[in-house]
PQR file of N, CA, C, O and H, with PARSE charges and radii, in Angstrom:
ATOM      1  N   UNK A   1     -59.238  14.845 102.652 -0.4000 1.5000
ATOM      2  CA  UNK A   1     -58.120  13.978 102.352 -0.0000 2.0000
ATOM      3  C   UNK A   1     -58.591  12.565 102.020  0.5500 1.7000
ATOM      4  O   UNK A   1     -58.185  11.934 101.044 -0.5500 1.4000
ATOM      5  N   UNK A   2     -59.309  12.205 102.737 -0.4000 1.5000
ATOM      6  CA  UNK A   2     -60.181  10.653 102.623 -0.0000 2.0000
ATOM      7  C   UNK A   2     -60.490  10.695 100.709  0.5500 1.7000
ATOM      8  O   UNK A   2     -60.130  10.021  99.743 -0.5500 1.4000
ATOM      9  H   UNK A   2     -59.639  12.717 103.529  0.4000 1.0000
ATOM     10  N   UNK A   3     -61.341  11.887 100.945 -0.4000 1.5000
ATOM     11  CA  UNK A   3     -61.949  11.621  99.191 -0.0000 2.0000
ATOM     12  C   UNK A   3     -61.058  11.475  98.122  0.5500 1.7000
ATOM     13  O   UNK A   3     -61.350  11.004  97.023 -0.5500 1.4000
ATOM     14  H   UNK A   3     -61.633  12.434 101.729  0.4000 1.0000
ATOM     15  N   UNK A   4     -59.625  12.021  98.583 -0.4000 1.5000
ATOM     16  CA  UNK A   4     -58.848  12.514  97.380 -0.0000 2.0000
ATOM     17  C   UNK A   4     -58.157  11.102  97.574  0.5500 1.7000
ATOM     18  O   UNK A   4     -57.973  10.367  96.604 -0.5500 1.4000
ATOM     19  H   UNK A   4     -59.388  12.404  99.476  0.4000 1.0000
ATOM     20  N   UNK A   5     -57.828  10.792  98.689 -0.4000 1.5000
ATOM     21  CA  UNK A   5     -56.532   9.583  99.262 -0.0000 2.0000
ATOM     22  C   UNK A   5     -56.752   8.204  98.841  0.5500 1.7000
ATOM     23  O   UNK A   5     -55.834   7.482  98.450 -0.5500 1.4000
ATOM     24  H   UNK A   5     -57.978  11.389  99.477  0.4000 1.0000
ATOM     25  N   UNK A   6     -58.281   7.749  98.942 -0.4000 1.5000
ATOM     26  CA  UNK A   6     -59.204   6.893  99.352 -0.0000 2.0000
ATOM     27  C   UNK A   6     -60.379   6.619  98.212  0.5500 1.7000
ATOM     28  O   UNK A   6     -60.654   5.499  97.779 -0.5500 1.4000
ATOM     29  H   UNK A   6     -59.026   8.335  99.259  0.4000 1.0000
ATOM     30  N   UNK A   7     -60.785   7.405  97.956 -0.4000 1.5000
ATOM     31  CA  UNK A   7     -62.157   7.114  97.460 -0.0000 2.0000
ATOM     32  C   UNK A   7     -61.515   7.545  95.972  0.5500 1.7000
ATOM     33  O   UNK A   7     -61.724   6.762  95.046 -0.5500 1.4000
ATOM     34  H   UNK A   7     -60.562   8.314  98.307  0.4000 1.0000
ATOM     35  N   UNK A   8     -61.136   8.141  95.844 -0.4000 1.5000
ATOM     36  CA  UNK A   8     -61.225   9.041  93.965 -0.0000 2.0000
ATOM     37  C   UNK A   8     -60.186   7.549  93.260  0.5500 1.7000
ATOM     38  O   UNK A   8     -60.569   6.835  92.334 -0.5500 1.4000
ATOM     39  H   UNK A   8     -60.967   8.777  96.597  0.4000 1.0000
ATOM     40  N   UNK A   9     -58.903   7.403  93.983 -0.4000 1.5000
ATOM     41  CA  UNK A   9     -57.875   6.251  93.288 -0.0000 2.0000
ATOM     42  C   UNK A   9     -59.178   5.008  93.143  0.5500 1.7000
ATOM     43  O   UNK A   9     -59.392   4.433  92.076 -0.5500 1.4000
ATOM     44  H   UNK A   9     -58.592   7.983  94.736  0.4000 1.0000
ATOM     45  N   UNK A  10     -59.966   4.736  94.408 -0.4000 1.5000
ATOM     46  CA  UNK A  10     -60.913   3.592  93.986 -0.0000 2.0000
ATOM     47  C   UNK A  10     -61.559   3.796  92.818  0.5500 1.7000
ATOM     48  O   UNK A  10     -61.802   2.865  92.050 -0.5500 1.4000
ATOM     49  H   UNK A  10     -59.793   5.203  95.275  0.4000 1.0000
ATOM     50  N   UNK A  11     -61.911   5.095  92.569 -0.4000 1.5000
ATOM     51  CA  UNK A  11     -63.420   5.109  91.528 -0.0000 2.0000
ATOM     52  C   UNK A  11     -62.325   4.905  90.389  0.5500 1.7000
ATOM     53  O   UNK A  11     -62.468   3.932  89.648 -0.5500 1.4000
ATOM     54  H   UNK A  11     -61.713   5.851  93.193  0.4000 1.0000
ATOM     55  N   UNK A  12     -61.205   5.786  90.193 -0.4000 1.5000
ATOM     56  CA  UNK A  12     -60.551   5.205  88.452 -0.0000 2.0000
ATOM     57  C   UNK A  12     -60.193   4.090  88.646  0.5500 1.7000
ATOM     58  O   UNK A  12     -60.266   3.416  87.619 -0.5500 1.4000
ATOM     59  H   UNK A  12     -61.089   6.577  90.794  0.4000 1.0000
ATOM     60  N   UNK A  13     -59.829   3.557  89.502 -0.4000 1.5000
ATOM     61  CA  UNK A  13     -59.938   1.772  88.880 -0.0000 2.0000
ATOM     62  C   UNK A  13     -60.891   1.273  88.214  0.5500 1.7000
ATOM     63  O   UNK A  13     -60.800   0.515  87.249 -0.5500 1.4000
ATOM     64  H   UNK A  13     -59.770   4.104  90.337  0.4000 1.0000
ATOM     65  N   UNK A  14     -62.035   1.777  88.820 -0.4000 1.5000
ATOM     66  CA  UNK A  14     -63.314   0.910  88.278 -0.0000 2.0000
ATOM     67  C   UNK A  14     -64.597   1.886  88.382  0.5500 1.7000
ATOM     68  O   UNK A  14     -65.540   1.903  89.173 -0.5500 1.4000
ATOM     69  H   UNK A  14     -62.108   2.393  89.604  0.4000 1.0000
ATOM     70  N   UNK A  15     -64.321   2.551  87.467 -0.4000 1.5000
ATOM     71  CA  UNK A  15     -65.208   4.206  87.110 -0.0000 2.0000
ATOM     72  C   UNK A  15     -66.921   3.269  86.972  0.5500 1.7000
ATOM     73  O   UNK A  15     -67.763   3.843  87.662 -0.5500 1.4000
ATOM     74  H   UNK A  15     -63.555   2.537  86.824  0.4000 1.0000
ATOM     75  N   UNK A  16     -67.442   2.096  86.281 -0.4000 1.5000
ATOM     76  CA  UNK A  16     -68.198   1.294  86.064 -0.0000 2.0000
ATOM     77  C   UNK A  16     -68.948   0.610  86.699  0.5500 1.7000
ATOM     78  O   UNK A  16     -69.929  -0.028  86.317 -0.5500 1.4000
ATOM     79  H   UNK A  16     -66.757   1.630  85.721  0.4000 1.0000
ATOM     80  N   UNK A  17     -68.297   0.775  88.179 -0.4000 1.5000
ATOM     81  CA  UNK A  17     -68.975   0.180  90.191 -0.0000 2.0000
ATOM     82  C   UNK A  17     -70.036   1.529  89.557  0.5500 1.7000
ATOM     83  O   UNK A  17     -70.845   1.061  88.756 -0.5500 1.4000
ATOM     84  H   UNK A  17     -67.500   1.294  88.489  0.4000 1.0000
ATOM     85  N   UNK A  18     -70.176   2.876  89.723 -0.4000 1.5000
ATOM     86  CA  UNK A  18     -70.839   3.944  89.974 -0.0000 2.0000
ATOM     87  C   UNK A  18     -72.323   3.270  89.134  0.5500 1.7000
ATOM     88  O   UNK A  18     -72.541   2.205  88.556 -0.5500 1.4000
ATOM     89  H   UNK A  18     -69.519   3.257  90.374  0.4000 1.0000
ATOM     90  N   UNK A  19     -73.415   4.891  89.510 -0.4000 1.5000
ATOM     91  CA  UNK A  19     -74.481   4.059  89.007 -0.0000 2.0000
ATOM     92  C   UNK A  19     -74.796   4.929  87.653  0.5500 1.7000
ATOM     93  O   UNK A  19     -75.218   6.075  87.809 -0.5500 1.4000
ATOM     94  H   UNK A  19     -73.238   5.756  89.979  0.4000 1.0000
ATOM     95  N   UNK A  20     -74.596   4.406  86.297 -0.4000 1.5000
ATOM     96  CA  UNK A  20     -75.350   5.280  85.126 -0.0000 2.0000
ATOM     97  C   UNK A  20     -76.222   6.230  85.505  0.5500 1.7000
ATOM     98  O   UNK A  20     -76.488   5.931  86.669 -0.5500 1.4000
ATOM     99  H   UNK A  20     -74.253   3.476  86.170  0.4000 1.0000
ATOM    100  N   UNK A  21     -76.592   6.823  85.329 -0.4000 1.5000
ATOM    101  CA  UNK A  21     -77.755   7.396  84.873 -0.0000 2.0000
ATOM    102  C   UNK A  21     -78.069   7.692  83.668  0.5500 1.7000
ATOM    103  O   UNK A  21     -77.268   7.847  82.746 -0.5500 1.4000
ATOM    104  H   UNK A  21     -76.376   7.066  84.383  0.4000 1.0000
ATOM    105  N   UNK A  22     -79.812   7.832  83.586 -0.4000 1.5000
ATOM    106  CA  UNK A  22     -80.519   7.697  82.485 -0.0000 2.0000
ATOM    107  C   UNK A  22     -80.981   9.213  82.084  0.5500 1.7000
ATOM    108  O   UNK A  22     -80.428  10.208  82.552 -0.5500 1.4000
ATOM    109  H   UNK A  22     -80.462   7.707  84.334  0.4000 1.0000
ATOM    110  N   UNK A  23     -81.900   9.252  81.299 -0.4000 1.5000
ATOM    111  CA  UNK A  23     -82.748  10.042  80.076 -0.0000 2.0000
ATOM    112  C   UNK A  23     -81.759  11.139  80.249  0.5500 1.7000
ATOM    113  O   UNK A  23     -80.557  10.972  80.046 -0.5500 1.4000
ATOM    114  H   UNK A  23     -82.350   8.444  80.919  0.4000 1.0000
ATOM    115  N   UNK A  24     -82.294  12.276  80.633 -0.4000 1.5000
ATOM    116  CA  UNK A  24     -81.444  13.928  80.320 -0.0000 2.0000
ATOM    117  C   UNK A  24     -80.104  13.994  80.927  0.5500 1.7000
ATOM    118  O   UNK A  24     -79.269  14.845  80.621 -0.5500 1.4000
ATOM    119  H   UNK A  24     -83.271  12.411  80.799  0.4000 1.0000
ATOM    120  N   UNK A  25     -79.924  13.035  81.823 -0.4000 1.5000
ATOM    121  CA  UNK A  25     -78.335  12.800  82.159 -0.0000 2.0000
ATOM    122  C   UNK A  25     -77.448  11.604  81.575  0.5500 1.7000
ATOM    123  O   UNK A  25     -76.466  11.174  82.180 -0.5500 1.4000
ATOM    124  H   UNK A  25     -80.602  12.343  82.071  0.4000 1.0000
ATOM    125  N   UNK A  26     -77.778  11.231  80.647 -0.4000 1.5000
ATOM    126  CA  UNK A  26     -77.209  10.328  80.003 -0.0000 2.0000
ATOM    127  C   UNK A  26     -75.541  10.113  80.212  0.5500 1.7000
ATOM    128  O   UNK A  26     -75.074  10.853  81.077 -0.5500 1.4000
ATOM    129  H   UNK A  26     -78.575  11.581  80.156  0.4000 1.0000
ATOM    130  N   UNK A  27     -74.894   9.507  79.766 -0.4000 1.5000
ATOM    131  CA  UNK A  27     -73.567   9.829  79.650 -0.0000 2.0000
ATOM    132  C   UNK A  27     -72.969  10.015  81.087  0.5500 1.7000
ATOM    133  O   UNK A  27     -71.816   9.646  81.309 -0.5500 1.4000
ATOM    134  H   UNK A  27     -75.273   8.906  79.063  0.4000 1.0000
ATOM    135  N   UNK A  28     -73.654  10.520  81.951 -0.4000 1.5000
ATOM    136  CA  UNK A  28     -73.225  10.811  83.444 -0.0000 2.0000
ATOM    137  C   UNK A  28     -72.916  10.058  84.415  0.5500 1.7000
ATOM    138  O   UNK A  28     -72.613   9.301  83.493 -0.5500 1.4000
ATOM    139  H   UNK A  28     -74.590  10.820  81.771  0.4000 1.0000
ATOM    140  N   UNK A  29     -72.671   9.462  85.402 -0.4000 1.5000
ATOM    141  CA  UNK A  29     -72.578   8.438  86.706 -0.0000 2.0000
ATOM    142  C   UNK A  29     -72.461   9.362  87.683  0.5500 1.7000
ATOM    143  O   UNK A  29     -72.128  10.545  87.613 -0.5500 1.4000
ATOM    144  H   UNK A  29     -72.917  10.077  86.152  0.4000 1.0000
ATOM    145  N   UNK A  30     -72.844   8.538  88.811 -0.4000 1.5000
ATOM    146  CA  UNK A  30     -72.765   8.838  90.189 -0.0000 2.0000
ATOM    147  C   UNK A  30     -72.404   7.574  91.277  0.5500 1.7000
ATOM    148  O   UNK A  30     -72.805   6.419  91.419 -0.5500 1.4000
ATOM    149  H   UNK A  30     -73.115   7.577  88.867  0.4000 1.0000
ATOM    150  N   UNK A  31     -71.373   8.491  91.991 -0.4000 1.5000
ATOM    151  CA  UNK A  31     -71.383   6.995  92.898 -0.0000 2.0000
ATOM    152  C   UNK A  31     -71.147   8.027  94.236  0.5500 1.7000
ATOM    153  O   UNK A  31     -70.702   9.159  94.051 -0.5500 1.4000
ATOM    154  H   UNK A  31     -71.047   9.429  91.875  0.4000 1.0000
ATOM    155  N   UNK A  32     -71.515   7.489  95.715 -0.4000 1.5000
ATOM    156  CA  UNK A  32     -71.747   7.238  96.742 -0.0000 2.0000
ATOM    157  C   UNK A  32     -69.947   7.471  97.448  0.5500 1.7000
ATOM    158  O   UNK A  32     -69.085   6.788  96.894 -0.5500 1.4000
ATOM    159  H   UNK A  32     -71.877   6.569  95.865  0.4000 1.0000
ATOM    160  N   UNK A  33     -69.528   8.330  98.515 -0.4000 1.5000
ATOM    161  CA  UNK A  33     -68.378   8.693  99.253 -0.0000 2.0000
ATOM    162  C   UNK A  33     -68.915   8.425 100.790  0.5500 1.7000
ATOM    163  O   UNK A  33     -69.789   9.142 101.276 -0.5500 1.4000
ATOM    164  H   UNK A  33     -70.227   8.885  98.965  0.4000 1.0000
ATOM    165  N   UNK A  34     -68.435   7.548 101.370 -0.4000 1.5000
ATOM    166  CA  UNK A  34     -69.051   7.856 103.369 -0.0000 2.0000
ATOM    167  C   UNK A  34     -67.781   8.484 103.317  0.5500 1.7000
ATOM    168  O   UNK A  34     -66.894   7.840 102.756 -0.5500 1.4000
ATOM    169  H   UNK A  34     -67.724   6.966 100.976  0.4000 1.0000
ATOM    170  N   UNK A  35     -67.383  10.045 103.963 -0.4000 1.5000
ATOM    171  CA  UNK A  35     -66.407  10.267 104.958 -0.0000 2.0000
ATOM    172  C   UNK A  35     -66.913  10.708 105.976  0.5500 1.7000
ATOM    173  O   UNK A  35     -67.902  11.437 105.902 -0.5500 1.4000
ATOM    174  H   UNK A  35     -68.103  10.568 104.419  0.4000 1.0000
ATOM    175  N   UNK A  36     -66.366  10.378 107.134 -0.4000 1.5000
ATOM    176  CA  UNK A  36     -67.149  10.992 108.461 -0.0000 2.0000
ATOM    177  C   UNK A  36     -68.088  10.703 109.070  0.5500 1.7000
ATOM    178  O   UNK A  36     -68.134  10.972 110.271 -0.5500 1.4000
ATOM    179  H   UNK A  36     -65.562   9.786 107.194  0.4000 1.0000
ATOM    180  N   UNK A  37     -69.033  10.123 108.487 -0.4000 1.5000
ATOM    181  CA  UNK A  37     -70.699   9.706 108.394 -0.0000 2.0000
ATOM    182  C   UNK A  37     -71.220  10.596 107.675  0.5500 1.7000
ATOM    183  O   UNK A  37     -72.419  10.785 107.876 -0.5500 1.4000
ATOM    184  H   UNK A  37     -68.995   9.904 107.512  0.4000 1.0000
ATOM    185  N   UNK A  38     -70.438  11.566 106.450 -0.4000 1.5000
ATOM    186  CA  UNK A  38     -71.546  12.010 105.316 -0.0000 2.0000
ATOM    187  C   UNK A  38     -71.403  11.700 103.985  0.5500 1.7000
ATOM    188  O   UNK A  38     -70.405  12.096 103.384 -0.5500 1.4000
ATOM    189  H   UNK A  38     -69.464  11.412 106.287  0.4000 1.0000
ATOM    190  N   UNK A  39     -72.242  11.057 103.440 -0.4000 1.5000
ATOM    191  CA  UNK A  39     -72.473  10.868 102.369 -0.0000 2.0000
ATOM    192  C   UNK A  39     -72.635  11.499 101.443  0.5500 1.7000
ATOM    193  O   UNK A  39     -73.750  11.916 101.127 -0.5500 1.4000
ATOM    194  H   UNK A  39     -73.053  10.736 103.929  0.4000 1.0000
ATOM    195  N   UNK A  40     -71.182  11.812 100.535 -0.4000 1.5000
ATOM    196  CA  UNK A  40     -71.064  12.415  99.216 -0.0000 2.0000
ATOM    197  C   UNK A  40     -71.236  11.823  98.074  0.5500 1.7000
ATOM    198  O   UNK A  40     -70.882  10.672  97.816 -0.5500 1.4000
ATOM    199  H   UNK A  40     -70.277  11.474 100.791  0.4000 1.0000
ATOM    200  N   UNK A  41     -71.868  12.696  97.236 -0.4000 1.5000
ATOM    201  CA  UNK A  41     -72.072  12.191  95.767 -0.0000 2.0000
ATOM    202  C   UNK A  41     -70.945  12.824  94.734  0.5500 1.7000
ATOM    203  O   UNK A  41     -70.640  14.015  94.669 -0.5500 1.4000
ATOM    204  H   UNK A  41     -72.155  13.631  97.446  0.4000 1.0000
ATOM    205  N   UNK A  42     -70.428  11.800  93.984 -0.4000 1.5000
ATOM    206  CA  UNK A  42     -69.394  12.369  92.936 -0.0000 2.0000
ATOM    207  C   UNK A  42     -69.971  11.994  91.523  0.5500 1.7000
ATOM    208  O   UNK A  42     -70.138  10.883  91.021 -0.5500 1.4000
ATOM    209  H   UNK A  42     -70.676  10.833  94.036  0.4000 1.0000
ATOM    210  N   UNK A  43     -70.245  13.343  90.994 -0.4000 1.5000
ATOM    211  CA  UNK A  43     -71.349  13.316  89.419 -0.0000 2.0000
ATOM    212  C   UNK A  43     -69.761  12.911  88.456  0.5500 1.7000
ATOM    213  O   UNK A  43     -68.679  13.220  88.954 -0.5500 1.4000
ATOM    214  H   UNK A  43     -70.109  14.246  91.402  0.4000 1.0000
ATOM    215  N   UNK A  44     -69.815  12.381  87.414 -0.4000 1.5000
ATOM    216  CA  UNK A  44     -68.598  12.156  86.733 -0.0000 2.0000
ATOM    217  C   UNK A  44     -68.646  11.845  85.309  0.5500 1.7000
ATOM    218  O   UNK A  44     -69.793  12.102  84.943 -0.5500 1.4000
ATOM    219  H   UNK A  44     -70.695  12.129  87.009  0.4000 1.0000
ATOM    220  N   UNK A  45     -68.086  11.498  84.519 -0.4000 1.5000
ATOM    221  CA  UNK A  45     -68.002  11.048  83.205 -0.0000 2.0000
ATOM    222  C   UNK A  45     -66.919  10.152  82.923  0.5500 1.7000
ATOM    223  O   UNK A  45     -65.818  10.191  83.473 -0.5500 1.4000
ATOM    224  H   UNK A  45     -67.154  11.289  84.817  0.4000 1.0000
ATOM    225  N   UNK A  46     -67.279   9.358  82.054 -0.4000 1.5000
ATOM    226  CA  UNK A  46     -66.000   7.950  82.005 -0.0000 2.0000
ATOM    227  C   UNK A  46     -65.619   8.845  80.539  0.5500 1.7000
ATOM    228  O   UNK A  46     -66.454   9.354  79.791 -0.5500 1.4000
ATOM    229  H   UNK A  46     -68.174   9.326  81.608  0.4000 1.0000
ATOM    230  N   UNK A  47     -63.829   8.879  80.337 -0.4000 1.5000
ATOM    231  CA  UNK A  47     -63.714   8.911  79.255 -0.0000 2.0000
ATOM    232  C   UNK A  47     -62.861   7.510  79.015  0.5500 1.7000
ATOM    233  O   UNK A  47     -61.957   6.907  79.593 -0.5500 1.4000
ATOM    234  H   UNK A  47     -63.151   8.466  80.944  0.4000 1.0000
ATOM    235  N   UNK A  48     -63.455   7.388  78.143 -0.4000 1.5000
ATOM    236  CA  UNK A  48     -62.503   5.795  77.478 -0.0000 2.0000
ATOM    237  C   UNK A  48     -61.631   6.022  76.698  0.5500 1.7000
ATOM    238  O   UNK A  48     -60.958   5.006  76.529 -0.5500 1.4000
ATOM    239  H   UNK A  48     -64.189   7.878  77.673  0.4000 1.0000
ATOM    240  N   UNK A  49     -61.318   6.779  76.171 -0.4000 1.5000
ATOM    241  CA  UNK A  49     -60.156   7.443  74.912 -0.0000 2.0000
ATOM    242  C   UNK A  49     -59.106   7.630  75.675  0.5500 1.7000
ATOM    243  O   UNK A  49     -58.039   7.524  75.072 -0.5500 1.4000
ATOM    244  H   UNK A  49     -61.865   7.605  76.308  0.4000 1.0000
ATOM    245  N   UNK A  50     -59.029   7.912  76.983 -0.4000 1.5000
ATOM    246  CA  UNK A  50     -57.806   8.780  77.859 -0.0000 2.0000
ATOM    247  C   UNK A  50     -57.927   7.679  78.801  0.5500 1.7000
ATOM    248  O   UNK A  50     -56.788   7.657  79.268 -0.5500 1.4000
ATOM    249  H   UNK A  50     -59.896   7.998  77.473  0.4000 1.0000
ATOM    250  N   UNK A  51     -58.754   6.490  79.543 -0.4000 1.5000
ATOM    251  CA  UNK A  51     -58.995   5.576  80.034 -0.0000 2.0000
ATOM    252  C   UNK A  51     -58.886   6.193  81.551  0.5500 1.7000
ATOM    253  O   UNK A  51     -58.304   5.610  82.466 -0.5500 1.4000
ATOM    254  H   UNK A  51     -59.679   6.507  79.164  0.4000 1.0000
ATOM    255  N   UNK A  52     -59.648   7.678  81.693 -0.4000 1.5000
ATOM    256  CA  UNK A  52     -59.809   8.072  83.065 -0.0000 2.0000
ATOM    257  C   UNK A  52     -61.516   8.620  83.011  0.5500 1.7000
ATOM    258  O   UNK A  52     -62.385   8.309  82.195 -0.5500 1.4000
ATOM    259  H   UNK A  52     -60.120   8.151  80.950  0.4000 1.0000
ATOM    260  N   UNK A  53     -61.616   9.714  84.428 -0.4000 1.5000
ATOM    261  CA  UNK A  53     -62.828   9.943  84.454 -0.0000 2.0000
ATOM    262  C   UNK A  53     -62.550  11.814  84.821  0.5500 1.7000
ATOM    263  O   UNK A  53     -61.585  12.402  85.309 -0.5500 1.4000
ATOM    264  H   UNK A  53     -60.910   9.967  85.090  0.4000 1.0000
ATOM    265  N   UNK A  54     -64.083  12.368  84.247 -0.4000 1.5000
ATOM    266  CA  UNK A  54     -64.203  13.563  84.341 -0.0000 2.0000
ATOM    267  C   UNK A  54     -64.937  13.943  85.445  0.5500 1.7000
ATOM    268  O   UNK A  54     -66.154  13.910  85.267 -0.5500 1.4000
ATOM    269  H   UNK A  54     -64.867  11.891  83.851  0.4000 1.0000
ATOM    270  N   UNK A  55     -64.375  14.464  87.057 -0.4000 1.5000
ATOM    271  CA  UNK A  55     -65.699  15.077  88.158 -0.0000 2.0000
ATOM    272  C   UNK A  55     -66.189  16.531  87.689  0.5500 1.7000
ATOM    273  O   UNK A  55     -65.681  17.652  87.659 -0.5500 1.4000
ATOM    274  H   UNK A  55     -63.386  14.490  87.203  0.4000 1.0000
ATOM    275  N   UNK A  56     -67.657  15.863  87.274 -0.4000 1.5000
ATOM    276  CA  UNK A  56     -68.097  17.243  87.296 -0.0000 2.0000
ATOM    277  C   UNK A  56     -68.865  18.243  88.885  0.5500 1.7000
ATOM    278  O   UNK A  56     -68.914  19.437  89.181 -0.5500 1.4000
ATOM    279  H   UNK A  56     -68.070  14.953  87.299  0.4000 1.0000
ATOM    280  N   UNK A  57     -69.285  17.117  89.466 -0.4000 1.5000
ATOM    281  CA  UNK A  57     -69.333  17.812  90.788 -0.0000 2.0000
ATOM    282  C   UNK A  57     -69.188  16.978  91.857  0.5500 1.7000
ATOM    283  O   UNK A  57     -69.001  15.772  91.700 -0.5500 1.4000
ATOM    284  H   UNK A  57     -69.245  16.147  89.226  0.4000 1.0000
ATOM    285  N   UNK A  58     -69.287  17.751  93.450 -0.4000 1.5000
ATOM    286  CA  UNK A  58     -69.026  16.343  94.329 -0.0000 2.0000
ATOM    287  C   UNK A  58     -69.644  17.539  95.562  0.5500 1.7000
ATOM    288  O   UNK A  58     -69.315  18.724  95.603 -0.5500 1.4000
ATOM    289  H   UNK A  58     -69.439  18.732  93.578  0.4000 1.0000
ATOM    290  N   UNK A  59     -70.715  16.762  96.610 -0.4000 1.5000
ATOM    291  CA  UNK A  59     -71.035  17.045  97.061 -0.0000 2.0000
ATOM    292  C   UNK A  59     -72.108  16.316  97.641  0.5500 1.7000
ATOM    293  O   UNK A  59     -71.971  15.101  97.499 -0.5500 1.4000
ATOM    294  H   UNK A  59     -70.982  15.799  96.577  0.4000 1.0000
ATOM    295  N   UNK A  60     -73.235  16.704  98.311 -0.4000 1.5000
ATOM    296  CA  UNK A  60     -74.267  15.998  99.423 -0.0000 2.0000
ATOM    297  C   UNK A  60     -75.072  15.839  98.168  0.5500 1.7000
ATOM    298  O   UNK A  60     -74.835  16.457  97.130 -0.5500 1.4000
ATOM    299  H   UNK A  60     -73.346  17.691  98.427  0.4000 1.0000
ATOM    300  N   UNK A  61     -75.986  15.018  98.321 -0.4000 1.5000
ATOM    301  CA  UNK A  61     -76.977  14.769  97.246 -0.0000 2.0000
ATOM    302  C   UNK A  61     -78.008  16.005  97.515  0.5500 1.7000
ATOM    303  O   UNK A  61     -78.598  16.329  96.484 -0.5500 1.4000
ATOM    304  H   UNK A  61     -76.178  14.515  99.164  0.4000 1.0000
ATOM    305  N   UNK A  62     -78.446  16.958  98.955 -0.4000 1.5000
ATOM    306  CA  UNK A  62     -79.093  18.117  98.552 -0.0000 2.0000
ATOM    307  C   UNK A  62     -78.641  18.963  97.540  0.5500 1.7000
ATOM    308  O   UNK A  62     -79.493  19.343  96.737 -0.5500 1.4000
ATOM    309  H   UNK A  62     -77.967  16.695  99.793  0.4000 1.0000
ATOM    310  N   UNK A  63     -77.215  19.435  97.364 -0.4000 1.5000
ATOM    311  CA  UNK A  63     -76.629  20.249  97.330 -0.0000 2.0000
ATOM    312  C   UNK A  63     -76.485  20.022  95.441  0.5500 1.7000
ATOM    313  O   UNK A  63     -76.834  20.759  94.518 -0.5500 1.4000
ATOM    314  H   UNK A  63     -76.523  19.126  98.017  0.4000 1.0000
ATOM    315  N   UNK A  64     -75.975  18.992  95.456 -0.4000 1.5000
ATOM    316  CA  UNK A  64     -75.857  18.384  93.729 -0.0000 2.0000
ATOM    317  C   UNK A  64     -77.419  18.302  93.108  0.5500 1.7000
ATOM    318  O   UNK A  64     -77.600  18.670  91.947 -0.5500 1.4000
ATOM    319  H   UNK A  64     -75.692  18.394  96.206  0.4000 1.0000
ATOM    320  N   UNK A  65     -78.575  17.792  93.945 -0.4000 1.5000
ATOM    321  CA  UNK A  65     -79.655  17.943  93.028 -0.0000 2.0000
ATOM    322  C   UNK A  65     -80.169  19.228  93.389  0.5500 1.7000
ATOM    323  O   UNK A  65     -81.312  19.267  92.936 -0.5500 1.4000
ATOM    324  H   UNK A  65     -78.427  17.493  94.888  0.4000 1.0000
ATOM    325  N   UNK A  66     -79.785  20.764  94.232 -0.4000 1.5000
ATOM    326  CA  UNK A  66     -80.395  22.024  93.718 -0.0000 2.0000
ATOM    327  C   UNK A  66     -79.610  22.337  92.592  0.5500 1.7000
ATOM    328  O   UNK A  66     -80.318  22.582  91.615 -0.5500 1.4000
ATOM    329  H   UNK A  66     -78.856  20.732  94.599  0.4000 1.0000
ATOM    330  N   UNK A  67     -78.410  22.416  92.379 -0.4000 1.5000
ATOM    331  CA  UNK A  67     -77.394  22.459  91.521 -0.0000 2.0000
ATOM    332  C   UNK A  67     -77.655  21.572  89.889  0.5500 1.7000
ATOM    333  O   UNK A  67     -77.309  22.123  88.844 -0.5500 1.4000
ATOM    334  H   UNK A  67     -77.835  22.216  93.172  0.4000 1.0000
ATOM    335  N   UNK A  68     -78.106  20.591  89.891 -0.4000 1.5000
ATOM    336  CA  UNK A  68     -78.586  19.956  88.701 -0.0000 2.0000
ATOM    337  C   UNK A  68     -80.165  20.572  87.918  0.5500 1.7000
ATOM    338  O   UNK A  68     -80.371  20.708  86.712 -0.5500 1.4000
ATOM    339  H   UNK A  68     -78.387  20.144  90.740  0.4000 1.0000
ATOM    340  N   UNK A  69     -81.140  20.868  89.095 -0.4000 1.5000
ATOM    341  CA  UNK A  69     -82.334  21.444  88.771 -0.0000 2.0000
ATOM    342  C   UNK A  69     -82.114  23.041  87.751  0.5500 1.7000
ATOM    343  O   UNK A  69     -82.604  23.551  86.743 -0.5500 1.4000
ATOM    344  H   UNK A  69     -80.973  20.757  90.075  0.4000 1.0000
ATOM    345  N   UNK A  70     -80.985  23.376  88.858 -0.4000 1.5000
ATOM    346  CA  UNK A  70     -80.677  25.452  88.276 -0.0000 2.0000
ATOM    347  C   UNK A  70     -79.605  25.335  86.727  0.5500 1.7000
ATOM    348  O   UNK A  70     -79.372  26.308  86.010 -0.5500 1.4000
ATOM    349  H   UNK A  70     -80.587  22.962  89.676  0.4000 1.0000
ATOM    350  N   UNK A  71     -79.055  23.876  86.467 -0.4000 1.5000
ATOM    351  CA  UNK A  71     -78.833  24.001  84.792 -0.0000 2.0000
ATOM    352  C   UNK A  71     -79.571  23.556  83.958  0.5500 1.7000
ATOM    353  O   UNK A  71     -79.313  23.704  82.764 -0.5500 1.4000
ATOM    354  H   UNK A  71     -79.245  23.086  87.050  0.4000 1.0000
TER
END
């Protein structure tokens, strides 16, 4: 509830706080969730045409970088 309530309305305000990323993930961001004391990562895409954002995944940073390695 936190992520959906809390954290997701923050990131479309300001999809641009998150951090780019570079070379083979281009185009991509990531930004940082504390709920609980765990730290989630939300992988995303800014679209500017529709002036929202695309989650492509959300999860622990183990879990998102085995998941990034296996595509």
């Amino acid at each position: 509830d936190a992520l959906l309530q809390v954290h997701l309305p923050a990131l479309l305000a300001a999809p641009q706080e998150g951090l780019a990323l570079t070379q083979l993930f281009q185009g991509l961001w990531v930004t940082i969730c504390t709920v609980d004391g765990i730290d989630y990562r939300m992988a995303y895409q800014i679209d500017e045409q529709e002036a929202g954002i695309t989650i492509l995944m959300v999860g622990t940073w183990e879990s998102l970088e085995q998941r990034l390695e296996e595509d």
